[in-house]
C-alpha atoms as one frame of an Amber mdcrd trajectory, in Angstrom:
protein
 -24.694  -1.893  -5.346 -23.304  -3.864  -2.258 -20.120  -2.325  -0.915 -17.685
  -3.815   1.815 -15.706  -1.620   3.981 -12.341  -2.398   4.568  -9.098  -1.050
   6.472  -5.345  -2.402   6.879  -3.624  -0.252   9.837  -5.997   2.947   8.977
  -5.523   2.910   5.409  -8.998   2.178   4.486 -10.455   1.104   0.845 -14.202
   0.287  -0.356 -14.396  -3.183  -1.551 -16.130  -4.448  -4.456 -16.973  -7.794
  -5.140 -16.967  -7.708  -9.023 -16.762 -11.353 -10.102 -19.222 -10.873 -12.666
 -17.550  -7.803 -13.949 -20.784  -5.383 -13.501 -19.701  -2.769 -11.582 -19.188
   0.374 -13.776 -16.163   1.844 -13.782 -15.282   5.654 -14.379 -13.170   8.011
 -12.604 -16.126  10.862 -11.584 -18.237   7.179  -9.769 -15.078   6.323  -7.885
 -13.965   9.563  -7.152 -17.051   9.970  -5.812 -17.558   7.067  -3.501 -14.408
   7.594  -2.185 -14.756  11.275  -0.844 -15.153  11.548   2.708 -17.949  14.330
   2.391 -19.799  12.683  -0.305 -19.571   9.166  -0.354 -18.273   6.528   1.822
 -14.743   7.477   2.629 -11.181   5.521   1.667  -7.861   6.004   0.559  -8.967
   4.174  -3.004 -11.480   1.398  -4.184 -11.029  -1.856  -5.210 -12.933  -4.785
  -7.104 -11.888  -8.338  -6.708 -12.385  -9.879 -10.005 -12.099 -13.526 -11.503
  -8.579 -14.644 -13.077  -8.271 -17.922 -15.116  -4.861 -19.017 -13.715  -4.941
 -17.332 -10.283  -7.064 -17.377  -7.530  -8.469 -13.812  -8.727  -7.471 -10.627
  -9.683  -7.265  -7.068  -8.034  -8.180  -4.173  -9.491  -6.790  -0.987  -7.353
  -7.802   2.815  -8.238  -6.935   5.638  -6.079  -9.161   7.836  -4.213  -9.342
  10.313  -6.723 -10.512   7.991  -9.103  -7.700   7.134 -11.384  -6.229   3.439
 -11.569  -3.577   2.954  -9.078  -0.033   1.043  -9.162   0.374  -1.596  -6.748
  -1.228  -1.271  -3.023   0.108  -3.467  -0.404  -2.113  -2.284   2.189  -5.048
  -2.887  -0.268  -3.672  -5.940  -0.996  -4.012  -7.383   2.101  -7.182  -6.311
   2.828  -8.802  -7.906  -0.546  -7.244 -10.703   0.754  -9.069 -10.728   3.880
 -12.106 -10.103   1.645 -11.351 -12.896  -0.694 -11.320 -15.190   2.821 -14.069
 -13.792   4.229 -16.332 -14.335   1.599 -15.167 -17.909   0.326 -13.226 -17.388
  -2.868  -9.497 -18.420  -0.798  -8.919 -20.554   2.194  -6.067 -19.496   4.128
  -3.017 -19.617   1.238  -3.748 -17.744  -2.166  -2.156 -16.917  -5.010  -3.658
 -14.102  -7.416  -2.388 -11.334  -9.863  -2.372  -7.571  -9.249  -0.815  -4.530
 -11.815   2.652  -5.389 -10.633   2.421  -9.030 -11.093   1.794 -12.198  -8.978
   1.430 -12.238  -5.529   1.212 -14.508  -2.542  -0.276 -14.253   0.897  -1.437
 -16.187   4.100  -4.202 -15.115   6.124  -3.906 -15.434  10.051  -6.563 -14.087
  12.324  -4.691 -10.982  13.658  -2.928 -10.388  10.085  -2.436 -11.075   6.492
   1.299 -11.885   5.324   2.033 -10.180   1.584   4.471 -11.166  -0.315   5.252
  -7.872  -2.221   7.745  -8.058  -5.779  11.061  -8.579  -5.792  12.702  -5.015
  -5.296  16.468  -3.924  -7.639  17.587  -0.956  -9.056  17.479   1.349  -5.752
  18.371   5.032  -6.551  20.434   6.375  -3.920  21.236  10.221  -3.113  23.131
  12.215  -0.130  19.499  12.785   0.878  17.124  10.169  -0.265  16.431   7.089
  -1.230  14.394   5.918  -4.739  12.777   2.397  -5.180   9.942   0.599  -6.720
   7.876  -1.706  -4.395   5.297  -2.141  -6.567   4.550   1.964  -6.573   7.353
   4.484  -6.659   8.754   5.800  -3.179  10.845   8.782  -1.987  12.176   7.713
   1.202  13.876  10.350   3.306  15.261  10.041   7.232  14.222  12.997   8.939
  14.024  14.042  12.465  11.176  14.851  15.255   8.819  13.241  12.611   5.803
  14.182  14.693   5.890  16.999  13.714   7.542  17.381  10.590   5.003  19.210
   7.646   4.267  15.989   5.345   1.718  17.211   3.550   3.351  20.474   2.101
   7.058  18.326   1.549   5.720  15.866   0.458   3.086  17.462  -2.187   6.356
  19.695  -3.038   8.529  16.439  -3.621   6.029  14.481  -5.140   5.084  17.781
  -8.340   8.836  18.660  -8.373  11.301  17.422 -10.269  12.885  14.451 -11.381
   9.734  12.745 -10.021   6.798  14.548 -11.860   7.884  14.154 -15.273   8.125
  10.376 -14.565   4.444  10.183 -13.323   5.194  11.723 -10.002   6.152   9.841
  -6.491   4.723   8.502  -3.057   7.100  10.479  -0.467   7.854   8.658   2.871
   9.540  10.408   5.680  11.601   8.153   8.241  12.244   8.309  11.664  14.477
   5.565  12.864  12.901   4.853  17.309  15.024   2.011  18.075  16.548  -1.450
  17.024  15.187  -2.598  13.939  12.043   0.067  14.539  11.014   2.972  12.324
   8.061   5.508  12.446   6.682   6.498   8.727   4.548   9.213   7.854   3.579
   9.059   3.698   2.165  11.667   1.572   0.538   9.562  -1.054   0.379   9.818
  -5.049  -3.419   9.731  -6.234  -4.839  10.282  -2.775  -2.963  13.529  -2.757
  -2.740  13.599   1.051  -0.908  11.887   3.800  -2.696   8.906   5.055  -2.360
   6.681   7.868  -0.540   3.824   6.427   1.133   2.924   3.020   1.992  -0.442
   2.761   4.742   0.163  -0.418   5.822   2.564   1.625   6.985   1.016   4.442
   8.411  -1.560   2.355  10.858   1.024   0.392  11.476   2.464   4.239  12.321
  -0.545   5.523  14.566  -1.700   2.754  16.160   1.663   2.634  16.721   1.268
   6.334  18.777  -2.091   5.756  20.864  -0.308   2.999  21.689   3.191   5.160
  21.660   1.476   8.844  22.334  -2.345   8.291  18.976  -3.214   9.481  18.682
  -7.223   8.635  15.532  -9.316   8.555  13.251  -7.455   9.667  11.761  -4.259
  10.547   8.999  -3.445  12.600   7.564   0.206  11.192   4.490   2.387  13.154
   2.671   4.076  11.088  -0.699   7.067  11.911  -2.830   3.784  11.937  -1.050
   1.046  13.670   1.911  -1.322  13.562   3.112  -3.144  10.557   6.150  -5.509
  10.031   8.418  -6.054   6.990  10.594  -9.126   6.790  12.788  -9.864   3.656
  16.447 -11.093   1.964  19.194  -9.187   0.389  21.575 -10.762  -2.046  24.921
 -10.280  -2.691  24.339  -7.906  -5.156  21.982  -5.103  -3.235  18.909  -6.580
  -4.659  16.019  -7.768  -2.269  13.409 -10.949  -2.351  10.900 -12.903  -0.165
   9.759  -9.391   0.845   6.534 -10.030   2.939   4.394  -7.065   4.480   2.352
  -7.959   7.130  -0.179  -6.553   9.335  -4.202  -6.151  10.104  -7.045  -5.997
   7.495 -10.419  -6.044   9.344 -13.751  -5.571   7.507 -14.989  -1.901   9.079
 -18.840  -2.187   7.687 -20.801  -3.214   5.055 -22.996  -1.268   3.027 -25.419
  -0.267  -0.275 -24.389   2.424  -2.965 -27.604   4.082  -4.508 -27.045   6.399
  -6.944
């Protein structure tokens, strides 16, 4: 089985190309191929897949083998794929779990338009939004060396969040104008990893709600630099939410089991 090899600021995903709908899916295969000891190593998998209206469809599960909600990270980087072997030129339109999606592919980055985002949950200590995935979003300080994993794995099993499916947890660290450093424990990969790209959506729109950030926010991340640029209406609701950032093909490969 060919594999590609993909990453999006150090969140990194193996890449199938399953047009004609072969590949086999189960959790134990993917879990599998997934595991840095074992397999190839990534944060999840994903198969690029033929859609009647759209220009395909994407088919995310995490690392641990289950099907995954929306990745924007993962979205951009099948995106990349989806140039890179043909299937889009440099505009596309194509369907993921959490609905229709746009993006443009430049040669540094791919721009994602992620879903329109309403209904943000707001506390004395956090912040709760969908981006596509569910996200904790909490400012913190001296992020460097705050303990994400244990905070996060204790947010993200504790309640209200577990009970609903459990959360992604972001923790925030505002370094200037318009900037933020993220660090993310992530839901199905169980671990932190070096760049969520739903993540740094909810932290960036979370950062226009608690510090009037407008427009834009540039967010660094364990893996890189991303940007987020968006809208708010009138009523606290946000739209035209793009994520953008690198997706580079890492290697390609053969699975033989």
């Amino acid at each position: 089985m060919k594999f590609y090899k993909y990453q999006g600021a150090g969140n990194d995903f193996v890449v199938i190309d399953d047009r004609d709908k072969s590949f086999p899916v189960s959790q134990e295969l993917i879990a599998l191929m997934c595991h840095r000891r074992f397999g190839i190593g990534a944060d999840g998998l994903m198969l690029l897949q033929n859609d009647e209206q759209y220009d395909f469809r994407m088919v995310y599960f995490n690392s641990d083998g289950t099907e995954g909600s929306m990745c924007g990270n993962g979205g951009r980087c099948l995106v990349r794929f989806a140039h890179d072997i043909g299937v889009i030129g440099n505009t596309t339109t194509f369907i993921a779990i959490d609905g229709e999606h746009e993006a443009s592919v430049n040669p540094d980055t791919i721009s994602l338009k992620m879903i329109d985002v309403a209904g943000v949950e707001q506390t004395v200590k956090y912040d709760f939004m969908n981006t596509g995935s569910p996200h904790y979003v909490e400012f913190v300080e001296n992020l460097a060396h705050f303990d994400v994993y244990t905070t996060g794995k204790n947010i993200r099993y504790g309640e209200p969040f577990v009970s609903k499916g459990g959360t992604n947890v972001n923790f925030v660290e505002v370094i200037g104008q318009n900037a933020l450093s993220v660090r993310t424990y992530e839901r199905g990969v169980e671990d932190e990893t070096y760049a969520c790209g739903t993540g740094v959506t909810a932290c960036a729109l979370s950062a226009n709600l608690r510090l009037g950030f407008e427009k834009f926010v540039d967010v660094k991340v364990l893996g890189g630099d991303l940007r987020i640029e968006f809208s708010k209406k009138a009523d606290n609701t946000f739209e035209n939410i793009y994520l953008i950032g690198p997706a580079v093909q890492v290697f390609i490969g053969e699975w033989r089991n």
